[in-house]
SERO-4910 file (N, C-alpha, C, O; in steps of 0.05 Angstrom, whole numbers):
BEGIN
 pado doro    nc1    nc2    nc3   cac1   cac2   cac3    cc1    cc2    cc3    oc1    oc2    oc3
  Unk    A    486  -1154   -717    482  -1129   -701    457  -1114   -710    441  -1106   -693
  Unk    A    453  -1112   -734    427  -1101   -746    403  -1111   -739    382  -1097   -738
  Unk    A    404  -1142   -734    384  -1154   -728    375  -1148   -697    353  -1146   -685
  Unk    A    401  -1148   -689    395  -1146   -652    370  -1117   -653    348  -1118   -644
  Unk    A    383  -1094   -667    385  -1067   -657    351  -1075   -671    333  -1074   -655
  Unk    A    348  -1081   -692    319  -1090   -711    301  -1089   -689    285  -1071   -684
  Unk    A    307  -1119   -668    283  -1135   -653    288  -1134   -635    276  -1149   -619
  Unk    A    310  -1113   -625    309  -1128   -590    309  -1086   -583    290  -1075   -573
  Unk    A    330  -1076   -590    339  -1051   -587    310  -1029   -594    303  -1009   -581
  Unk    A    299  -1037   -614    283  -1019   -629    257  -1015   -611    249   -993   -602
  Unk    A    247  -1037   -608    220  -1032   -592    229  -1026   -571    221  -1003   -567
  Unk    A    240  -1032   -553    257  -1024   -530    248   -995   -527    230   -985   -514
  Unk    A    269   -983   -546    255   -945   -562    230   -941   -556    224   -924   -540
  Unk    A    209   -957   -568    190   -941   -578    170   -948   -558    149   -937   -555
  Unk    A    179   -971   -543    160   -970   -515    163   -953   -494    147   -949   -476
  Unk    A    194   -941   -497    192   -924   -476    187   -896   -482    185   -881   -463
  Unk    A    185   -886   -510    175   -864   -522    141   -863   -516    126   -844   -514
  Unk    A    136   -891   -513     93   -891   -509     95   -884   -483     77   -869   -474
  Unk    A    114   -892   -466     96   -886   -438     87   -865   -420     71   -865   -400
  Unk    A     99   -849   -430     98   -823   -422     67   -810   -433     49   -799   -420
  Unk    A     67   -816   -467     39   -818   -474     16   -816   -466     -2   -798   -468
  Unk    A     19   -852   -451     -1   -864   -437    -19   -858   -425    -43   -858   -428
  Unk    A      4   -845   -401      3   -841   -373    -14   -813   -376    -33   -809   -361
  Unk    A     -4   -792   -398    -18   -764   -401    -48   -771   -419    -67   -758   -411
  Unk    A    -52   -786   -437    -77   -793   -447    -96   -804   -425   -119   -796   -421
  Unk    A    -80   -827   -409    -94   -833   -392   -108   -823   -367   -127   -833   -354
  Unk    A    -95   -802   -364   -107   -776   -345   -119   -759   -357   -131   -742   -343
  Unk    A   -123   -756   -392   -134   -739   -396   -171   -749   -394   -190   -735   -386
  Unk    A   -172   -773   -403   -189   -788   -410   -213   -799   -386   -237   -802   -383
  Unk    A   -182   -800   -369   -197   -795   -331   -212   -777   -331   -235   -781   -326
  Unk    A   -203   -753   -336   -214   -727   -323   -239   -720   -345   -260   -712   -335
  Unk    A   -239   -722   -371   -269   -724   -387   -292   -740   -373   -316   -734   -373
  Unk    A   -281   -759   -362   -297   -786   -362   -314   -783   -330   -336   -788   -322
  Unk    A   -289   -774   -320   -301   -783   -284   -296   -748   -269   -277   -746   -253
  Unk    A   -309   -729   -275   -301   -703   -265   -309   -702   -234   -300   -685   -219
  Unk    A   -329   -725   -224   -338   -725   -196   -329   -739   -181   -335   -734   -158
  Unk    A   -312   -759   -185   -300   -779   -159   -273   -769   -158   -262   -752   -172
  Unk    A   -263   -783   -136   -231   -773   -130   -217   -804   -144   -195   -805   -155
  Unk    A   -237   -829   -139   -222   -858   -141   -216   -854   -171   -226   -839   -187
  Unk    A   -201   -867   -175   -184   -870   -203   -210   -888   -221   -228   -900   -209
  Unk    A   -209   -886   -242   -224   -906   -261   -204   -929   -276   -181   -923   -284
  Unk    A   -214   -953   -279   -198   -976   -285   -198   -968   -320   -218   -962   -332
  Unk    A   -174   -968   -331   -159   -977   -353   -178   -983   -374   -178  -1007   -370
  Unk    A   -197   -979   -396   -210   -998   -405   -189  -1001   -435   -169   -988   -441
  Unk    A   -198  -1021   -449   -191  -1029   -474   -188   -999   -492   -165   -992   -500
  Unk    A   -207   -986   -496   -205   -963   -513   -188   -946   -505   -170   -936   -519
  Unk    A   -192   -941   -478   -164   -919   -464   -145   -928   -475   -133   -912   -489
  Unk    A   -135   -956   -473   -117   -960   -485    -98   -961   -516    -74   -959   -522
  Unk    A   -118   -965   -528   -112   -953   -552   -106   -929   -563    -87   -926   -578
  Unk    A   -123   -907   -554   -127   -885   -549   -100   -872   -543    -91   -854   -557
  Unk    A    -87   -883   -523    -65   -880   -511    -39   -872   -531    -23   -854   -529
  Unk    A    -43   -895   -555    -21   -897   -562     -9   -869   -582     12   -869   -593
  Unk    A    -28   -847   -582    -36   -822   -597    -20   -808   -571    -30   -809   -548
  Unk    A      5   -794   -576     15   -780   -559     -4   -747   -552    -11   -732   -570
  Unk    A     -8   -743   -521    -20   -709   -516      2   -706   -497     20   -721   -490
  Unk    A     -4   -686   -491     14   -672   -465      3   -682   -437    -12   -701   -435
  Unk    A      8   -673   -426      5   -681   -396    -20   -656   -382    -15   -632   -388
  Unk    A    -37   -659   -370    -64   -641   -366    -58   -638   -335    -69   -656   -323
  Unk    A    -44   -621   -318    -50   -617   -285    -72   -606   -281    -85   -595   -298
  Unk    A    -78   -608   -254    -97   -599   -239   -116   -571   -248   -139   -566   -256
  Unk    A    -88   -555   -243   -101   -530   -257   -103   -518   -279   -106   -494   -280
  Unk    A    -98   -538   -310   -105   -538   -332   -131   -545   -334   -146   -531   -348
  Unk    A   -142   -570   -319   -161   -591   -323   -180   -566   -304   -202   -558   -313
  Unk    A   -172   -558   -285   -202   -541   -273   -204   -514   -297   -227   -504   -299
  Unk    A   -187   -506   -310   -191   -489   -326   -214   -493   -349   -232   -478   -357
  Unk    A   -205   -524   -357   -218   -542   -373   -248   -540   -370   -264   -530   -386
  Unk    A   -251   -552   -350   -283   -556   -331   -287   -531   -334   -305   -527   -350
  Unk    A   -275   -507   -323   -302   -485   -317   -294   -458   -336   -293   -435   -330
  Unk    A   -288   -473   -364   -284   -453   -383   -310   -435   -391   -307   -413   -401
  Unk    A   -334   -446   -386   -367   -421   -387   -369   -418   -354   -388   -403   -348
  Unk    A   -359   -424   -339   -358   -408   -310   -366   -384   -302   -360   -365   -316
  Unk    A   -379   -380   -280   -380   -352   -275   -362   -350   -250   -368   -361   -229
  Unk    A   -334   -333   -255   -316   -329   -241   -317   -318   -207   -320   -294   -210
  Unk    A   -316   -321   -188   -320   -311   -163   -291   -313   -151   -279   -334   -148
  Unk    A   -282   -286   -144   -262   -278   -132   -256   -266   -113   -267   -244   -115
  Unk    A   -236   -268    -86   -235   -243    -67   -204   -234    -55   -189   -253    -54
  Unk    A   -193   -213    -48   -162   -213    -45   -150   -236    -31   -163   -252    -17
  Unk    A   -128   -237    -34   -114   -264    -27   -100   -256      7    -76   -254     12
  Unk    A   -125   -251     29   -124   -246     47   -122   -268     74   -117   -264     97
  Unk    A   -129   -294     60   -128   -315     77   -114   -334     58   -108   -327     35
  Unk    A   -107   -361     68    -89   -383     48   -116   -384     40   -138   -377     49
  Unk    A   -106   -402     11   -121   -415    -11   -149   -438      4   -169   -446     -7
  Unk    A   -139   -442     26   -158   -470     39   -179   -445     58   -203   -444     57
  Unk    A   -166   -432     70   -200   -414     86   -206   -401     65   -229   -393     68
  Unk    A   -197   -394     44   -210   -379     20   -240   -396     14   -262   -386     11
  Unk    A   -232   -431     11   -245   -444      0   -265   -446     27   -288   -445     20
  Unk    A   -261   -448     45   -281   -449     75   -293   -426     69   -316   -432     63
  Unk    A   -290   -399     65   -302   -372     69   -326   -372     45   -351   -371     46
  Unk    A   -307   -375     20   -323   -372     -2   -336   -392    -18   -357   -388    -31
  Unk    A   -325   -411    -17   -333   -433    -36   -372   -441    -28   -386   -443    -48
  Unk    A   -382   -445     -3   -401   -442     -3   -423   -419    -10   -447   -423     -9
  Unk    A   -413   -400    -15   -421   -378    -24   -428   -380    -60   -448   -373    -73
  Unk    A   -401   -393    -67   -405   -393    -98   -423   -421   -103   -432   -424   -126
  Unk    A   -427   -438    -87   -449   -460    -85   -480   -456    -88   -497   -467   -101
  Unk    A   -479   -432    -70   -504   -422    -66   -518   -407    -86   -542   -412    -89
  Unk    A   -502   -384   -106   -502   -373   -116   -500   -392   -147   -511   -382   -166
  Unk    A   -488   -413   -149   -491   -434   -168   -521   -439   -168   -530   -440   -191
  Unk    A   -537   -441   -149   -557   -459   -146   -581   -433   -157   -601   -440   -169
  Unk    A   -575   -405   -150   -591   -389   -155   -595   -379   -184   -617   -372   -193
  Unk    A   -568   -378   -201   -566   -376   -225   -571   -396   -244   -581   -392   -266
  Unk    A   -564   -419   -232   -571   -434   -255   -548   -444   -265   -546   -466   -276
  Unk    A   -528   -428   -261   -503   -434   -277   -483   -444   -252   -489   -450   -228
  Unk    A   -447   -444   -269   -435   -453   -243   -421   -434   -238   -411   -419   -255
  Unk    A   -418   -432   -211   -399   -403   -198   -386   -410   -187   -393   -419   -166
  Unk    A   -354   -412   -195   -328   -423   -186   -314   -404   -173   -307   -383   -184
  Unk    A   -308   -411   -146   -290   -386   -122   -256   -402   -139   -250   -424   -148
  Unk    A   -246   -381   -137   -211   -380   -153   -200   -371   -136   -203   -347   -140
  Unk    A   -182   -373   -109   -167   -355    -95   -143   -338   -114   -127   -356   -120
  Unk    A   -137   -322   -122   -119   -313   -135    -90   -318   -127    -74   -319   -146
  Unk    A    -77   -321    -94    -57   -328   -100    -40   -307    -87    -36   -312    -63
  Unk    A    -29   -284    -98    -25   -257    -89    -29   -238   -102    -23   -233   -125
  Unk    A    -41   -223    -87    -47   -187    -86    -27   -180   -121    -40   -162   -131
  Unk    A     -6   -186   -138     -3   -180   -162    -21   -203   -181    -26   -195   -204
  Unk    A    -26   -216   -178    -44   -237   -190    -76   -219   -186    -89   -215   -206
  Unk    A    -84   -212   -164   -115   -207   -167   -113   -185   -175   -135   -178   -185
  Unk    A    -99   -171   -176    -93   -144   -193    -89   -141   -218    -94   -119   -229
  Unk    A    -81   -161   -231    -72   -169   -258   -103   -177   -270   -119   -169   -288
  Unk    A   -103   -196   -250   -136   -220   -266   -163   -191   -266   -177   -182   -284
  Unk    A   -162   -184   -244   -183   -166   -244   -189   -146   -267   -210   -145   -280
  Unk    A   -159   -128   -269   -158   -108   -284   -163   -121   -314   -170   -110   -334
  Unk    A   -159   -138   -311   -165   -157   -344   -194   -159   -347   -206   -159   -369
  Unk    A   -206   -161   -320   -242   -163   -341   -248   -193   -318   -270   -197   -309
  Unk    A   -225   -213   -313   -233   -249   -315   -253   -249   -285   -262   -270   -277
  Unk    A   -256   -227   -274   -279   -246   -245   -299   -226   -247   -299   -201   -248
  Unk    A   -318   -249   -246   -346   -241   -259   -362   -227   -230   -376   -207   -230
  Unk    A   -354   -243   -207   -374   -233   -180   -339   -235   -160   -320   -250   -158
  Unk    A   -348   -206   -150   -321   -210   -131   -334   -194   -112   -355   -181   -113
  Unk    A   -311   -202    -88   -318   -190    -54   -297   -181    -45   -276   -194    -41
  Unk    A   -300   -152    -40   -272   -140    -31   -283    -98    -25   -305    -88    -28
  Unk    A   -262    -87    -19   -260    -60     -4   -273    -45    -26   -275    -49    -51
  Unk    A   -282    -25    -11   -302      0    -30   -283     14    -52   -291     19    -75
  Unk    A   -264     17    -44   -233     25    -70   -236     16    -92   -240     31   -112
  Unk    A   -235    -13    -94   -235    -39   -115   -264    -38   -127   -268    -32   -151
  Unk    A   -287    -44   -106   -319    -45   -119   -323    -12   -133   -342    -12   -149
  Unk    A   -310     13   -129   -315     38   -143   -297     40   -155   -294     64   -162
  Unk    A   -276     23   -165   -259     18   -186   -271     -1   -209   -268      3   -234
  Unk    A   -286    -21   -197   -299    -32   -224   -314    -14   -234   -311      1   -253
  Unk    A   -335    -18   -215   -355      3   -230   -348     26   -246   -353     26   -270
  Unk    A   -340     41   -237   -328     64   -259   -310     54   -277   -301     74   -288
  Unk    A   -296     28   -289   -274     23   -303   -284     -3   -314   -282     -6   -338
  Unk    A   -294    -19   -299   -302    -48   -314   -328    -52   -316   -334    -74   -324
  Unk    A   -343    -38   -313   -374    -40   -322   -386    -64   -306   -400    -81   -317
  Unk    A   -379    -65   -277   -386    -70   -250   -413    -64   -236   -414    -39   -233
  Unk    A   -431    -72   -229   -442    -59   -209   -447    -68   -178   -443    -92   -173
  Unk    A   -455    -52   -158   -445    -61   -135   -474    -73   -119   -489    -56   -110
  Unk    A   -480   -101   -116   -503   -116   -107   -502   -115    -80   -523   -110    -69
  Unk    A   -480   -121    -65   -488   -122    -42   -462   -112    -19   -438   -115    -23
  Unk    A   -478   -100      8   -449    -93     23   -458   -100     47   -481   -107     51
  Unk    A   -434    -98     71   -436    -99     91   -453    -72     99   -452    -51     85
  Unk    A   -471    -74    126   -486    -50    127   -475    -27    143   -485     -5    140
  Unk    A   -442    -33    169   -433     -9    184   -422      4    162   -423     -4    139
  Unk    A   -410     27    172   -390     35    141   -361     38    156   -358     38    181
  Unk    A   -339     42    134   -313     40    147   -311     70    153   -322     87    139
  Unk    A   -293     76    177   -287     97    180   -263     91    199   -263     73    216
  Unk    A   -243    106    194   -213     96    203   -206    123    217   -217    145    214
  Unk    A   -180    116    238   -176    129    258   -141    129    253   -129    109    245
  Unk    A   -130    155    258   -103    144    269    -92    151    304    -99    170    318
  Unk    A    -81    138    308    -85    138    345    -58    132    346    -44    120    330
  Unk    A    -49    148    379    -23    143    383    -25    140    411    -48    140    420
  Unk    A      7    134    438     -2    131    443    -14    141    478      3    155    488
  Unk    A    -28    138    490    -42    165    509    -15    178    521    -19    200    531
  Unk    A      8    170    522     26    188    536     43    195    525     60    208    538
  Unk    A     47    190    494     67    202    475     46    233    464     30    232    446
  Unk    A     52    258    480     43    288    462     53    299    455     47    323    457
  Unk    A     83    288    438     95    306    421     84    318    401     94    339    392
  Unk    A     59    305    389     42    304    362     12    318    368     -4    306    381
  Unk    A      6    343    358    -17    348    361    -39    343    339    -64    344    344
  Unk    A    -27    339    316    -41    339    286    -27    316    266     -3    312    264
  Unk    A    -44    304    255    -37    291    232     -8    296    212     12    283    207
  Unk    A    -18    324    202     15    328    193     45    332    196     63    337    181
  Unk    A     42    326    227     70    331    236     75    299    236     98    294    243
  Unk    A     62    281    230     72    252    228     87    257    202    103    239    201
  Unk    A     89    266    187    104    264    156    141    254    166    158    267    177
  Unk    A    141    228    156    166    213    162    168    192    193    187    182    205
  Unk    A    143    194    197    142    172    226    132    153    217    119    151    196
  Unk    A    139    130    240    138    102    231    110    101    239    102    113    259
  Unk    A     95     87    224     65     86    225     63     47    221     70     33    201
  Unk    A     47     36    251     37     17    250     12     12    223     -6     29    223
  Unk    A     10    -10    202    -12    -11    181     -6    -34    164     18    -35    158
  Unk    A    -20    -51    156    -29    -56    130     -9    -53    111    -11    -29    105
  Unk    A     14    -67     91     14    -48     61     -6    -46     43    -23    -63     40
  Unk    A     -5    -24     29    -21    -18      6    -28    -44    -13     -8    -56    -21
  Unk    A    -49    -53    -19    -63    -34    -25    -95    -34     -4   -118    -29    -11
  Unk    A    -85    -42     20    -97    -34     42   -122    -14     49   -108      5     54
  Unk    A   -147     -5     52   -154     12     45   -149     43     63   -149     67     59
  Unk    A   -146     24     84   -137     46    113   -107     53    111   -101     73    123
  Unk    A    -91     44    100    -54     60     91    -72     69     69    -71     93     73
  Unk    A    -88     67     49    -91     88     31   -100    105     34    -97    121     15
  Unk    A   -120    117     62   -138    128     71   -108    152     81   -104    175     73
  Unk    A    -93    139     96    -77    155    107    -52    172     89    -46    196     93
  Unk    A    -39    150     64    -27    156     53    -36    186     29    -20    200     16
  Unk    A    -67    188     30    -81    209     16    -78    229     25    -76    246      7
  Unk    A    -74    243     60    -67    260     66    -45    270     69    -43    292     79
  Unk    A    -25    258     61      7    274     57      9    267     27      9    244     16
  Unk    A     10    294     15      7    300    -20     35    301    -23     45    287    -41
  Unk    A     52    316     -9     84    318    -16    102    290    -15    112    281      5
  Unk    A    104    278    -42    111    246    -38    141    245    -16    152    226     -6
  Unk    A    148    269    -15    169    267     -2    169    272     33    188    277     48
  Unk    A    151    271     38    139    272     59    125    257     64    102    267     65
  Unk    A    126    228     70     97    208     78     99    199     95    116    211    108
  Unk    A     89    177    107     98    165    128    110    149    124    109    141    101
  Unk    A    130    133    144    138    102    143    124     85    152    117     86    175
  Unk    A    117     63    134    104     45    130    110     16    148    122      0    134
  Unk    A    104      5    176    123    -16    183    100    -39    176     90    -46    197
  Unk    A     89    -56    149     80    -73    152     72    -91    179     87   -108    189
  Unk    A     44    -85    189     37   -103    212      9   -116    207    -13   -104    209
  Unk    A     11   -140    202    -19   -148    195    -41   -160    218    -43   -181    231
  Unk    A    -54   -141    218    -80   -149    232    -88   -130    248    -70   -121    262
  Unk    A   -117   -117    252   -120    -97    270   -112    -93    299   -114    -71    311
  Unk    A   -103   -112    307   -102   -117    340    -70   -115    344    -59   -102    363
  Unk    A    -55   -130    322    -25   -128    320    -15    -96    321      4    -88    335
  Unk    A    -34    -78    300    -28    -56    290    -38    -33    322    -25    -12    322
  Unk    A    -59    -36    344    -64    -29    355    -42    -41    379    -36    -25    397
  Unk    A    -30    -67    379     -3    -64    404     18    -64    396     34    -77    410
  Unk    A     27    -52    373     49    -44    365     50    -15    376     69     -3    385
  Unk    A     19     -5    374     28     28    378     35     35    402     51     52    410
  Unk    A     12      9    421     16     13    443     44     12    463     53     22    483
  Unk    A     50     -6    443     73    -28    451    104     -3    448    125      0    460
  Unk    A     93     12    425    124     36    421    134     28    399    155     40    391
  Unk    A    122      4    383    138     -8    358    135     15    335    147     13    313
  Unk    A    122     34    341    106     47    315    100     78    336     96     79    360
  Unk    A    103    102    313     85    132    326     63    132    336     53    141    357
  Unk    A     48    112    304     24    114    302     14     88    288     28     71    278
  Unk    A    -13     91    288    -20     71    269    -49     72    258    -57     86    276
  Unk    A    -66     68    246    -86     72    234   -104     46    234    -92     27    225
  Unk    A   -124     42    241   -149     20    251   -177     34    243   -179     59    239
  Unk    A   -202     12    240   -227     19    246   -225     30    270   -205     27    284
  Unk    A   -248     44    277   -249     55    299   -266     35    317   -264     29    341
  Unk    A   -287     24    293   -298      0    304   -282    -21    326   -290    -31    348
  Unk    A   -257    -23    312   -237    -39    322   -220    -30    346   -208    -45    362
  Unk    A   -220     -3    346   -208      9    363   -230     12    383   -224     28    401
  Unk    A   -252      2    384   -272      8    405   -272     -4    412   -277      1    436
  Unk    A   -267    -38    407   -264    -60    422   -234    -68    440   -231    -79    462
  Unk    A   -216    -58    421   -181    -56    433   -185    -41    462   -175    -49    483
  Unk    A   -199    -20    459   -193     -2    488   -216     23    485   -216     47    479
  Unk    A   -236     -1    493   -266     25    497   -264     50    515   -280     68    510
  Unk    A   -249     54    534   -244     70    538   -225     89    545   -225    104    565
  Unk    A   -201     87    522   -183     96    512   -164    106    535   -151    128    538
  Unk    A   -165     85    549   -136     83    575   -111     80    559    -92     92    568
  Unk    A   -107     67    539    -80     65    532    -71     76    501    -51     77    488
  Unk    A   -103     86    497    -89    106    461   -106    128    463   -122    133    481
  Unk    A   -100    143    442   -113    174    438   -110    177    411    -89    174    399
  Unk    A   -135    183    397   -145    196    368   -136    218    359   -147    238    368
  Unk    A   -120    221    344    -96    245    329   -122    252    309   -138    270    315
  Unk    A   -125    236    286   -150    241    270   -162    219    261   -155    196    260
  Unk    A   -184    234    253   -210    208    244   -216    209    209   -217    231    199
  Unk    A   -219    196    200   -221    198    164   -252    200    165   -266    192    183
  Unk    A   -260    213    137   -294    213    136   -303    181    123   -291    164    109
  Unk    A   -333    184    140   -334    155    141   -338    143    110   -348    160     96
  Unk    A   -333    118     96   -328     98     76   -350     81     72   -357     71     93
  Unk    A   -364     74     51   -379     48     55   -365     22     57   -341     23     53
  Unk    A   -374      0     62   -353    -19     74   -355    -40     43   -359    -32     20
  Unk    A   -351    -66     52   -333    -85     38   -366    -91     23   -387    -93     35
  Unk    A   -361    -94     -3   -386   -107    -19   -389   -121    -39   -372   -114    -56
  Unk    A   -402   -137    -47   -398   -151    -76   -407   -136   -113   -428   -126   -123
  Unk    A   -391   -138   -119   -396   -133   -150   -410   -150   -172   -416   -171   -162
  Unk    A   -414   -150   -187   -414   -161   -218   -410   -152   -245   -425   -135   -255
  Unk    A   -393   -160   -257   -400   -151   -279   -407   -160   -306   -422   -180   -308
  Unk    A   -398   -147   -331   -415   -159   -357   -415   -180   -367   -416   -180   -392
  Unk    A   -415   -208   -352   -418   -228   -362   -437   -245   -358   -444   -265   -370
  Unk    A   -449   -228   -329   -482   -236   -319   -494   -208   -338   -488   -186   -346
  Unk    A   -512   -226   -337   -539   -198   -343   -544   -180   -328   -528   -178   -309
  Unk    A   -565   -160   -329   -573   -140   -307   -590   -157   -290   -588   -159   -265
  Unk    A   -609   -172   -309   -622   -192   -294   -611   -207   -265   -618   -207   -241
  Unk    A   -590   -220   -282   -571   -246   -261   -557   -219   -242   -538   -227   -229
  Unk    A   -559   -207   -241   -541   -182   -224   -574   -182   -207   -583   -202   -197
  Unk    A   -583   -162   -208   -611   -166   -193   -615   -189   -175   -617   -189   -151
  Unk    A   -615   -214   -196   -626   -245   -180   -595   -249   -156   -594   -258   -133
  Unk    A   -575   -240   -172   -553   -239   -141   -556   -222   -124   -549   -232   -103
  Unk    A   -563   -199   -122   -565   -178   -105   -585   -184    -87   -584   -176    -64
  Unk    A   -606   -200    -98   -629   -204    -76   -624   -228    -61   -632   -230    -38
  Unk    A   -607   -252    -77   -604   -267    -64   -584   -277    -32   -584   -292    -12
  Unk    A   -569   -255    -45   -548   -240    -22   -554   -231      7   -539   -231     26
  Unk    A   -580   -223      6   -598   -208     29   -620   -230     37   -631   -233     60
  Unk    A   -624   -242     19   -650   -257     28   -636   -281     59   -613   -286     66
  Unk    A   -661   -290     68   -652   -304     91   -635   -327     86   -614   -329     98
  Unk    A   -643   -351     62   -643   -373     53   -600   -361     57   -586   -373     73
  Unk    A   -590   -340     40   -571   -334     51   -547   -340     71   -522   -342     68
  Unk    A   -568   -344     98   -556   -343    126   -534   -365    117   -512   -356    109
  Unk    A   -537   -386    117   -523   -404    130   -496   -407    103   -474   -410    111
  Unk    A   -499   -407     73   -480   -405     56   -461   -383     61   -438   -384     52
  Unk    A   -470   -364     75   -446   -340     73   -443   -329    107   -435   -307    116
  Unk    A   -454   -355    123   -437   -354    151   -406   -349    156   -395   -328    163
  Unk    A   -396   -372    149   -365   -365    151   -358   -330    147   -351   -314    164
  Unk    A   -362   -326    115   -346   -310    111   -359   -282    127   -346   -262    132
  Unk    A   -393   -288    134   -398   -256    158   -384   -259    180   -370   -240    187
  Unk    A   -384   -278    192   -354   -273    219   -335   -272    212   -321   -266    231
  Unk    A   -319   -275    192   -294   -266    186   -286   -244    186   -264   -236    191
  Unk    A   -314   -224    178   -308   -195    181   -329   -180    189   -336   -158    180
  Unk    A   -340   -196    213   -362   -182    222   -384   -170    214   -390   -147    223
  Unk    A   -401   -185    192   -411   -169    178   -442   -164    195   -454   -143    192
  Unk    A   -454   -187    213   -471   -178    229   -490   -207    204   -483   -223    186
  Unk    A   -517   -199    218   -539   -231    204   -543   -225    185   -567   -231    186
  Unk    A   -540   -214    160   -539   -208    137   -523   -189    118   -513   -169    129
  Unk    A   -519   -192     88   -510   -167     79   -544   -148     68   -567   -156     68
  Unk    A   -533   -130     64   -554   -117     50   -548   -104     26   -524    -99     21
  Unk    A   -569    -96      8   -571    -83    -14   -552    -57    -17   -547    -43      2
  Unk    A   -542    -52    -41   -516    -34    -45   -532    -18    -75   -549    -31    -88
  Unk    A   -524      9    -81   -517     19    -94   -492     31   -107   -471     36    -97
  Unk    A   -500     34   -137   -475     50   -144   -469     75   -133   -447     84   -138
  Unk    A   -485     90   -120   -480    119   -123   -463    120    -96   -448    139    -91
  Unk    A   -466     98    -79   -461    109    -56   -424     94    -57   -409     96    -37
  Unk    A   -414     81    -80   -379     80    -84   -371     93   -104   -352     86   -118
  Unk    A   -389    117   -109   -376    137   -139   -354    150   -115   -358    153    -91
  Unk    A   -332    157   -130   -303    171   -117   -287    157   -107   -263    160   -109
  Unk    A   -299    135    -92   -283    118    -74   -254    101    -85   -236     88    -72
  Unk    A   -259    106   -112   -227     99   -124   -205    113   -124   -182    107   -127
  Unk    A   -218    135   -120   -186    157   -122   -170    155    -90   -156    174    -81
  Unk    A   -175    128    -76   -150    119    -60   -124    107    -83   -100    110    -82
  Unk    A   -136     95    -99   -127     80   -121   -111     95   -132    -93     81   -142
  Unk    A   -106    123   -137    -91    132   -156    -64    132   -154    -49    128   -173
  Unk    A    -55    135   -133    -17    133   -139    -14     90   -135      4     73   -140
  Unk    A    -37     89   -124    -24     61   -133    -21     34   -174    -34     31   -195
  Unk    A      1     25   -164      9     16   -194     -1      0   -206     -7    -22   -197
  Unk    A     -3      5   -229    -31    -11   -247    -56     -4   -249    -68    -12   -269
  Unk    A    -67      8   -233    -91     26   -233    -97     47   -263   -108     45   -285
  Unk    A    -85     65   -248    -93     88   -272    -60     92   -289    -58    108   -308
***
């Protein structure tokens, strides 16, 4: 019996203790070796040996961690799936690879508590997102703001032309309001003017400006809050809604950087952002939100305040 368990039982064991090994060395060894093809690499003699040294197992998103551990991080809210994220932005961080010198990896975050988490931590070096967030770095993460869209935001709440129970903004306190949830910049725009937390509006999550404009129309909602931009295209001439109030106008959506480029590499992005060569890397993502044939040059001065939408929301301050 000893002898069986010796020569037949034993290795038995310990070959199936290697394989698991293998299989994780062997992928690790893949991914050092071949970081550019998708085809597998053949087995060599050394892998194999190599192998017989147990590691853990390396996925996808260990191994990209791996690769772009000196990265310069590029991030934006988790407003589209992970795949138009990579259509919108990924050529952007291509382009922007090519101008730095270095590599600039787009990360979709995933959800709105993830980019909130990663952000507030310091980890994305160039991000694209609402004047709230870009005058939140800057004043808090040592951010500065390179480039923006050139209309500016200015938001409306509208109800609708034949509902006049409502003459003013604050008699909405406790009506169902077509919007966005927080941290939205237009529900924060709105949510700023009723201070008595016990008094706000109701919130009916509706995503998308057009949704949120035939909900109101539609009776799903009192009210609801839009660009006006947007509301100029819904119903230019306001046959089926009417303007309760208008918010003062916002600078719009722009890119940041912060301290892990230089002032320099901040500069060399800011110009490269505007320049023409531009056009065609950051197509997608200007029709996505209308940004018109270019962004243009941004200042700090002009998103000082613009965070204190930010303040009753959580994790912030």
């Amino acid at each position: 019996m000893n002898r069986i368990f010796r020569y037949v039982v034993l290795p038995l064991l310990v070959a199936f203790s290697i394989t698991p090994a293998v299989k994780a060395e062997n992928s690790l060894l893949k991914f050092f070796t071949n970081t550019t093809s998708s085809e597998p690499e053949p087995e060599t003699a050394a892998a194999q040996k190599v192998a017989f040294q147990p590691q853990p197992a390396v996925d996808d998103n260990i191994a990209q961690d791996i690769t772009d551990a000196n990265a310069i991080i590029f991030s934006a809210p988790p407003r589209e799936t992970p795949e138009v994220g990579r259509e919108r932005y990924g050529p952007v961080a291509e382009y922007l690879s090519k101008v730095l010198g270095k590599k600039v990896v787009y990360k979709h975050p995933g959800t709105w508590g993830v980019y909130r988490t990663e952000m507030l931590k310091g980890n994305y070096d160039i991000v694209f997102d609402g004047p709230h967030f870009n005058s939140y770095r800057m004043e808090n993460l040592d951010h500065n703001i390179l480039a923006k869209m050139e209309i500016k935001h200015q938001f409306v709440v509208i109800m609708r032309k034949d509902d006049k129970r409502f003459s003013k903004l604050s008699e909405l306190a406790g009506r169902t309001f077509c919007t966005h949830a927080p941290p939205n910049l237009g529900t924060l725009t709105l949510l700023s003017q009723f201070e008595n937390p016990a008094r706000q509006p109701v919130i009916r999550n509706t995503k998308g400006w057009k949704k949120i404009y035939d909900g109101v129309v539609a009776g799903k909602c009192v009210a609801g809050i839009l660009p006006v931009a947007n509301l100029n295209k819904f119903d230019p001439s306001r046959a089926n809604s009417r303007t309760i109030y208008t918010h003062r106008a916002l600078p719009n959506q722009a890119f940041s950087a912060g301290p892990r480029l230089t002032r320099e590499e901040q500069i060399t992005i800011s110009r490269a952002l505007v320049a023409p060569e531009a056009k065609e890397p950051t197509a997608k993502l200007r029709a996505a939100y209308r940004v018109g044939i270019s962004f243009i040059t941004a200042s700090n001065e002009e998103y000082l305040g613009v965070s204190e939408y930010l303040k009753n929301e959580w994790g912030y301050y």
